[in-house]
RODO-432132 format. One record per residue: chain; x negated, y negated, z negated of N, C-alpha, C, O in turn. Coordinates in Angstrom, 2 decimals, decimal comma. Layout:
N
+--------+---------+---------+---------+---------+---------+---------+---------+---------+---------+---------+---------+---------+
: chaine :    n_xx :    n_yy :    n_zz :   ca_xx :   ca_yy :   ca_zz :    c_xx :    c_yy :    c_zz :    o_xx :    o_yy :    o_zz :
+--------+---------+---------+---------+---------+---------+---------+---------+---------+---------+---------+---------+---------+
:      A :       X :       Y :       Z :       X :       Y :       Z :       X :       Y :       Z :       X :       Y :       Z :
...
+--------+---------+---------+---------+---------+---------+---------+---------+---------+---------+---------+---------+---------+
***
This chain:
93
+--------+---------+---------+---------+---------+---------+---------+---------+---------+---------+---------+---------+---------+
: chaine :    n_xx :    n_yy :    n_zz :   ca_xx :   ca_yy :   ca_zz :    c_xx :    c_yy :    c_zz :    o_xx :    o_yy :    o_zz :
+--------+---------+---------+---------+---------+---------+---------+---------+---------+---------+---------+---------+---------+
:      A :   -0,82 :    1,20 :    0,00 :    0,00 :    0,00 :    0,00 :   -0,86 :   -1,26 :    0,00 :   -0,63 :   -2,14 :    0,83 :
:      A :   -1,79 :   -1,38 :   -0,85 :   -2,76 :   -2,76 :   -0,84 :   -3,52 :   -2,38 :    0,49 :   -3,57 :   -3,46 :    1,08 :
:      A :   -4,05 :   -1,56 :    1,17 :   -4,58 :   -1,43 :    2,43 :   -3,36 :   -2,30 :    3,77 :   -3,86 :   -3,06 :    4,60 :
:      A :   -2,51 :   -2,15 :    3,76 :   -1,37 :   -2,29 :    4,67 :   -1,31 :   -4,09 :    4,20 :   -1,68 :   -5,03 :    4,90 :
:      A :   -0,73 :   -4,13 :    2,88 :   -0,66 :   -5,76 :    2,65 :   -1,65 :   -6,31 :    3,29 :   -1,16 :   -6,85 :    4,28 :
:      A :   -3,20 :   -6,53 :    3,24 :   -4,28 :   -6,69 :    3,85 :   -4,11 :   -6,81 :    5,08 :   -4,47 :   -7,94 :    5,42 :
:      A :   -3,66 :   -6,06 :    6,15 :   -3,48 :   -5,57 :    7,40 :   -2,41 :   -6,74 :    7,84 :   -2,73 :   -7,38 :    8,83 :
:      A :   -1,16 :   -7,07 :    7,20 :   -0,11 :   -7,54 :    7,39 :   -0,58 :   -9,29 :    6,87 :   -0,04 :  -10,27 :    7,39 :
:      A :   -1,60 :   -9,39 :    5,85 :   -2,31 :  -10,69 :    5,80 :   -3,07 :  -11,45 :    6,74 :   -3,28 :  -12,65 :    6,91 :
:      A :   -3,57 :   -9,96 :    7,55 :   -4,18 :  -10,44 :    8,52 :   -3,81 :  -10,86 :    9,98 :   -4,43 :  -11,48 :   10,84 :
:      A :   -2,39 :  -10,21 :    9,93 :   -1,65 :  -10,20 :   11,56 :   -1,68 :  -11,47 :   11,28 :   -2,50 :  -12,11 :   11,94 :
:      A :   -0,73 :  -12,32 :   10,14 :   -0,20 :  -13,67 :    9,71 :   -1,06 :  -14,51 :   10,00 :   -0,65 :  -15,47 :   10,66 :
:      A :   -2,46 :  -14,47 :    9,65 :   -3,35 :  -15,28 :    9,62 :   -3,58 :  -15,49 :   11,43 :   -3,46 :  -16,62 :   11,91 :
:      A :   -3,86 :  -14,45 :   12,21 :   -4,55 :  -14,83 :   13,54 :   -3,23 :  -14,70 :   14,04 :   -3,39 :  -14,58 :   15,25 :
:      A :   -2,14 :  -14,65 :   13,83 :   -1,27 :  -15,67 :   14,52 :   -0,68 :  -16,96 :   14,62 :    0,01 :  -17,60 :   15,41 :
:      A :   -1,36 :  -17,13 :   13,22 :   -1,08 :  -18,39 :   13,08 :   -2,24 :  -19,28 :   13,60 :   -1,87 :  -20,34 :   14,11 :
:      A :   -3,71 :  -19,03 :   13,57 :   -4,85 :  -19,18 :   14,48 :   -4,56 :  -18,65 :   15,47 :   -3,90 :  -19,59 :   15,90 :
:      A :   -4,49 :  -18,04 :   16,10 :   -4,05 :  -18,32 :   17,58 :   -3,11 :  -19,28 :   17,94 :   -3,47 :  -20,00 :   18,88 :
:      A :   -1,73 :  -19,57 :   17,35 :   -1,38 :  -21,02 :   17,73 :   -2,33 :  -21,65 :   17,52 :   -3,09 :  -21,37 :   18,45 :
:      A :   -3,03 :  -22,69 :   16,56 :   -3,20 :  -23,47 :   16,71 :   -4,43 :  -23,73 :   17,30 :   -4,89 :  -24,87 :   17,26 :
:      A :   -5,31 :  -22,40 :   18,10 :   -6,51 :  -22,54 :   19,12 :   -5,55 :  -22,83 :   20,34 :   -5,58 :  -24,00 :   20,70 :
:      A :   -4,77 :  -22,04 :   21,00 :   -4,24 :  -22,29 :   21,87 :   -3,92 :  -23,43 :   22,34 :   -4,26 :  -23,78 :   23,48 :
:      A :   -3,04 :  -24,39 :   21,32 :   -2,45 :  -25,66 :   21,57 :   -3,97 :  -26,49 :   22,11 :   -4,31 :  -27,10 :   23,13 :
:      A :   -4,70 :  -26,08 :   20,69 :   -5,94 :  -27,30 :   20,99 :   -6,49 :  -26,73 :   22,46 :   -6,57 :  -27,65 :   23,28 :
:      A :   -6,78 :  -25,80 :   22,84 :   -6,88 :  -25,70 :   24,04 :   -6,25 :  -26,22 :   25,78 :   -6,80 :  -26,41 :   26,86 :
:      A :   -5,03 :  -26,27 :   25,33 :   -4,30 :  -26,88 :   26,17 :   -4,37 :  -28,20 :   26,15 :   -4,40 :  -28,76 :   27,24 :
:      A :   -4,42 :  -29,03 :   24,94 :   -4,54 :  -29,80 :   24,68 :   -6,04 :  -30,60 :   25,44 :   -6,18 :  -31,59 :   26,17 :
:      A :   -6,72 :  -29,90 :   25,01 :   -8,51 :  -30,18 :   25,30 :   -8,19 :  -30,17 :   27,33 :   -8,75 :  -31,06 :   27,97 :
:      A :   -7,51 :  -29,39 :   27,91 :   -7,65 :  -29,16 :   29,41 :   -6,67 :  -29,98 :   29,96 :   -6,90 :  -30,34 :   31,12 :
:      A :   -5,57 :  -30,40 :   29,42 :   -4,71 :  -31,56 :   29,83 :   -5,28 :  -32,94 :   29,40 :   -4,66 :  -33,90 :   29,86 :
:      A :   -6,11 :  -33,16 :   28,78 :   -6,94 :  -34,60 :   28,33 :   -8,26 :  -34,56 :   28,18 :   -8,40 :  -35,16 :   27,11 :
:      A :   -9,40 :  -34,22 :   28,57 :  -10,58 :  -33,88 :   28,63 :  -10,87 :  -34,70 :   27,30 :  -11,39 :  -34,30 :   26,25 :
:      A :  -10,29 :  -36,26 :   27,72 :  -11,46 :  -37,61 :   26,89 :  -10,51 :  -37,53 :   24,90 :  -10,59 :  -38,36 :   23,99 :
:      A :   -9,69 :  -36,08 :   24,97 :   -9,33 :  -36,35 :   23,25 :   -9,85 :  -36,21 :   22,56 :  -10,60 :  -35,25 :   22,76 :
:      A :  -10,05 :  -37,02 :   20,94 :  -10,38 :  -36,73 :   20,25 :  -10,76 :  -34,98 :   19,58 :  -10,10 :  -34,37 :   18,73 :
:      A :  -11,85 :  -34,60 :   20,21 :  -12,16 :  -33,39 :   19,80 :  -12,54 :  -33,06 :   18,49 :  -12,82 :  -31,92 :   18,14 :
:      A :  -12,57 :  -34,60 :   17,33 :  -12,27 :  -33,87 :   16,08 :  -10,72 :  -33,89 :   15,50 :  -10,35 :  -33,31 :   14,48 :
:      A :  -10,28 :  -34,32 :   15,97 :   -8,56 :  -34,13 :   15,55 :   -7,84 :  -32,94 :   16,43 :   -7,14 :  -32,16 :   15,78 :
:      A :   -7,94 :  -32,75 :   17,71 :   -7,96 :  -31,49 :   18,50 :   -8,65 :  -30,05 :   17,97 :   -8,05 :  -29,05 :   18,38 :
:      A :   -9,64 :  -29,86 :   17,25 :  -10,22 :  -28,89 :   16,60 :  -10,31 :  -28,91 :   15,11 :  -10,12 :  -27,91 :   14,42 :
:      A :  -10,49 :  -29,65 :   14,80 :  -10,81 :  -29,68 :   13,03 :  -10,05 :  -28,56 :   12,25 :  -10,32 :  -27,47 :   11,73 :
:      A :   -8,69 :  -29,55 :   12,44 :   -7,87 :  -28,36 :   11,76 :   -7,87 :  -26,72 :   11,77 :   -7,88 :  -25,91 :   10,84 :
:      A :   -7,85 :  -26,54 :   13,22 :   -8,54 :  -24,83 :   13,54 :   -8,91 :  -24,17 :   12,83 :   -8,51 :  -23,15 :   12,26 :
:      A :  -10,29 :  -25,17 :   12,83 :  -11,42 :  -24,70 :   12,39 :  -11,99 :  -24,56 :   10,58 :  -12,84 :  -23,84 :   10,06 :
:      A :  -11,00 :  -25,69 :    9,95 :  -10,98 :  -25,63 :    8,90 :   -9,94 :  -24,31 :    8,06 :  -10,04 :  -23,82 :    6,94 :
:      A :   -8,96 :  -24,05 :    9,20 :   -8,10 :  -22,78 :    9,05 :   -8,90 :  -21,68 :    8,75 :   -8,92 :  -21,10 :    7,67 :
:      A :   -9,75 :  -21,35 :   10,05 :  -10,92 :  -20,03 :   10,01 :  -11,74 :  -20,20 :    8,74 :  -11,93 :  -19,11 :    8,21 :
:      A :  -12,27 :  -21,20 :    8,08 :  -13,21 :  -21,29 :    6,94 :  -12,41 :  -20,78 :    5,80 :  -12,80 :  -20,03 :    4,90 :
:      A :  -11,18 :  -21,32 :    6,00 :  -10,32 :  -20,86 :    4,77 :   -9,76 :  -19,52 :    4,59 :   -9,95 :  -18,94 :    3,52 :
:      A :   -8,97 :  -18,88 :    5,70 :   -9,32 :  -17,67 :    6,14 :   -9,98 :  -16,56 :    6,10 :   -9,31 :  -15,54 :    5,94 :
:      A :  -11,19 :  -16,44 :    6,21 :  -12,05 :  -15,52 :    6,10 :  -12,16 :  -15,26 :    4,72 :  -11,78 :  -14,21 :    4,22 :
:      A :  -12,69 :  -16,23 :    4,05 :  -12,69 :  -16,08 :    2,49 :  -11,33 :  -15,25 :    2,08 :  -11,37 :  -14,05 :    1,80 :
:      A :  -10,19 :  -15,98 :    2,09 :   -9,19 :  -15,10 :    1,64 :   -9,02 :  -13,93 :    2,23 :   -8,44 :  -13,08 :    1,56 :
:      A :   -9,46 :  -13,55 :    3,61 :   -9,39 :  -11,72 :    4,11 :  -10,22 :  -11,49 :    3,09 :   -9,90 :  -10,62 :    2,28 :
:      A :  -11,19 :  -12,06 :    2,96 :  -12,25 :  -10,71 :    2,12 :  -11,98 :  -10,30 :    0,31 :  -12,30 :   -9,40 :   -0,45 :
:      A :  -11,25 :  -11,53 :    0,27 :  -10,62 :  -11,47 :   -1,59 :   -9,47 :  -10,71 :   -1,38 :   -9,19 :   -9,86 :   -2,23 :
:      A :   -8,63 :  -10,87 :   -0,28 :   -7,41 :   -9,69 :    0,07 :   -7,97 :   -8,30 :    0,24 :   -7,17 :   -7,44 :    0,60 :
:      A :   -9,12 :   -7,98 :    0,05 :   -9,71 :   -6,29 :    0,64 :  -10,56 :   -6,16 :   -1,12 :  -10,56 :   -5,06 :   -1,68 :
:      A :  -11,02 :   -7,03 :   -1,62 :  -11,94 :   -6,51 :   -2,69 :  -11,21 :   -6,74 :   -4,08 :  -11,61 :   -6,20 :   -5,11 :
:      A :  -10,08 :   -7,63 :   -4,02 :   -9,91 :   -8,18 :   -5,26 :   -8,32 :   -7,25 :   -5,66 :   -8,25 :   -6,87 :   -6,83 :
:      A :   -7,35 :   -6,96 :   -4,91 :   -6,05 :   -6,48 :   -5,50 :   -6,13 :   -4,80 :   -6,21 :   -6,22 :   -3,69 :   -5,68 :
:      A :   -6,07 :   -5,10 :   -7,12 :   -6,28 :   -3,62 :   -7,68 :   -5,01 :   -2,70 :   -7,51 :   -5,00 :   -1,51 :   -7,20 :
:      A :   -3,90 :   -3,58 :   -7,80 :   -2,59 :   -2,68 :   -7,55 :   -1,58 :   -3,59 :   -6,43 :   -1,95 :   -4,60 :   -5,83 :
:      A :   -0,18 :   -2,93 :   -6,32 :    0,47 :   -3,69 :   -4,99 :    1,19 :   -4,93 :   -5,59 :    1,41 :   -5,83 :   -4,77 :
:      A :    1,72 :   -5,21 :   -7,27 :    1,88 :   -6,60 :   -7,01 :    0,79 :   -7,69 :   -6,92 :    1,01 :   -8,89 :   -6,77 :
:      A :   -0,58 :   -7,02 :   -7,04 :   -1,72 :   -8,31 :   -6,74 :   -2,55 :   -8,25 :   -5,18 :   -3,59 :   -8,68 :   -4,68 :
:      A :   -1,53 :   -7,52 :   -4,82 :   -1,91 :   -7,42 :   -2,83 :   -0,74 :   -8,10 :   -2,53 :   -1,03 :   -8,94 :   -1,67 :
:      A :    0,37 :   -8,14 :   -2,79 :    1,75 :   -8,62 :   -2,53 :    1,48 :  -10,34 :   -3,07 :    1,83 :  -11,35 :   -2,47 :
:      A :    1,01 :  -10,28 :   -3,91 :    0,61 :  -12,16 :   -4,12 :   -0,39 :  -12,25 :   -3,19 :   -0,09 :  -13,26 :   -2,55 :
:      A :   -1,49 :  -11,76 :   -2,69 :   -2,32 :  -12,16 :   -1,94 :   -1,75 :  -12,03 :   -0,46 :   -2,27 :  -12,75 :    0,39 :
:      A :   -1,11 :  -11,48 :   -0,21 :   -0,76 :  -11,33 :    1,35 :    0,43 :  -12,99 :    1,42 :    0,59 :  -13,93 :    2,21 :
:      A :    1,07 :  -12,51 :   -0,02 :    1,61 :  -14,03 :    0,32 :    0,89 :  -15,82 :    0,32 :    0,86 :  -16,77 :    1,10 :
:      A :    0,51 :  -15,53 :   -0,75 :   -0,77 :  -16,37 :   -0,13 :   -1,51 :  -16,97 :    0,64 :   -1,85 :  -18,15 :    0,65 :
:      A :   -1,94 :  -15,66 :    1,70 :   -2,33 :  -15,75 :    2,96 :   -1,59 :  -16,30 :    3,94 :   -1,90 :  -17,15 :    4,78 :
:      A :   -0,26 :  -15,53 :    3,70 :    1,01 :  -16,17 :    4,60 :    1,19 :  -17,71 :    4,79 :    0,92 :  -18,35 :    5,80 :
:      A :    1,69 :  -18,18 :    3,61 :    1,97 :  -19,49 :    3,04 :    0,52 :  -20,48 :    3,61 :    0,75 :  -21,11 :    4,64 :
:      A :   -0,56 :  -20,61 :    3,17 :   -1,88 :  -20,64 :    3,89 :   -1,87 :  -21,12 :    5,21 :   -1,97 :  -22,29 :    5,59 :
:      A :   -1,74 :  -20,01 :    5,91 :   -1,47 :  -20,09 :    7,15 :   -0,63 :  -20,54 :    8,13 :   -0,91 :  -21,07 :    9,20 :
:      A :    0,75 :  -20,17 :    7,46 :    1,78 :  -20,86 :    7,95 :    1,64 :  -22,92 :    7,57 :    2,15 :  -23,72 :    8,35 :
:      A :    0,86 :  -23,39 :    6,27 :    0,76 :  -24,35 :    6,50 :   -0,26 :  -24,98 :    7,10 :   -0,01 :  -26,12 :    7,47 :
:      A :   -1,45 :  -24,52 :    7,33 :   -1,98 :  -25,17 :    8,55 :   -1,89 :  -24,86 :    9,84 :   -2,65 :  -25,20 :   10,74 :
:      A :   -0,93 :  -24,20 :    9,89 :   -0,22 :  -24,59 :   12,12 :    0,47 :  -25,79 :   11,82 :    0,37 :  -26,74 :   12,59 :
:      A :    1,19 :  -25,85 :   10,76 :    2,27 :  -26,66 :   10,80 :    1,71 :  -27,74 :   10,50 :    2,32 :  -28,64 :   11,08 :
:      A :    0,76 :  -28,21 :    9,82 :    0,25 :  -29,33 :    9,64 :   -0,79 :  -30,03 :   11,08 :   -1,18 :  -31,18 :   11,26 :
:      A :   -0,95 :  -28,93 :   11,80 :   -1,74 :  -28,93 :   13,17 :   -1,15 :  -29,53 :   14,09 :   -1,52 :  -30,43 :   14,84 :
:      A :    0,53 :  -28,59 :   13,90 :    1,51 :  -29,30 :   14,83 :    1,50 :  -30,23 :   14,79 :    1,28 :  -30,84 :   15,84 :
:      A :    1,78 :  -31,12 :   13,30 :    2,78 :  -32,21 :   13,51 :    1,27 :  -33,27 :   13,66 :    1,51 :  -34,48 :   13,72 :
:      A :    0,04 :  -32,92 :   13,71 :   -1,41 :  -33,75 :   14,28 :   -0,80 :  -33,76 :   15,34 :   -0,24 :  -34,80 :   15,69 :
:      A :   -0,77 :  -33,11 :   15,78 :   -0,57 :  -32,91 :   17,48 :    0,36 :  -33,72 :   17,83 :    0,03 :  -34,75 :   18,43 :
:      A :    1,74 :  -33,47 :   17,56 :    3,11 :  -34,36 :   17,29 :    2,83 :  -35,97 :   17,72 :    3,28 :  -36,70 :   18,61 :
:      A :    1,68 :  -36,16 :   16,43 :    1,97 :  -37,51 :   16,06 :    0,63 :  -38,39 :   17,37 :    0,52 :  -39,46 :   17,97 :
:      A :   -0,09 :  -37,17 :   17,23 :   -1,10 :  -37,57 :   18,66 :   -0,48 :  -38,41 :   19,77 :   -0,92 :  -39,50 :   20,12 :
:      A :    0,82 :  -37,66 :   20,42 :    0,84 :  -38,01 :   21,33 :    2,14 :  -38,92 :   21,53 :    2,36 :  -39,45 :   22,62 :
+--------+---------+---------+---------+---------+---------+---------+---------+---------+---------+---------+---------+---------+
***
């Protein structure tokens, strides 16, 4: 069960990084001259944050309600920096 939470922390996470590479990507090829630290930052500050929490989601839950807080975690996490990416983006343009 804490193996699977992990697994399911992780779909959450690189889908939620994948939106928000994608956009900046599109973004970056429809405007060459944008701000490429407001176009990437966020991303990228996602992945820093990210990684750390995969690896505390694999070493740290001993049983399934402390994989079940960490997967949520991860979720929540993630889900708020697309959304905070978006509305960069949003207000970008």
């Amino acid at each position: 069960m804490v193996g699977i939470l992990a697994y399911v922390g992780d779909a959450l996470s690189v889908l939620a990084l994948s939106i928000m590479f994608s956009l900046s990507l599109a973004i970056h090829r429809a405007d060459p001259k944008a701000d490429r630290l407001r176009t990437w930052g966020l991303p990228v500050l996602a992945v820093m944050v990210s990684f750390p929490l995969g690896y505390v989601a694999r070493t740290w839950p001993a049983d399934a309600l402390q994989a079940t807080g960490m997967a949520a975690v991860r979720a929540l996490a993630a889900s708020l920096f697309a959304i905070a990416h978006l509305s960069l983006v949003q207000r970008r343009g």
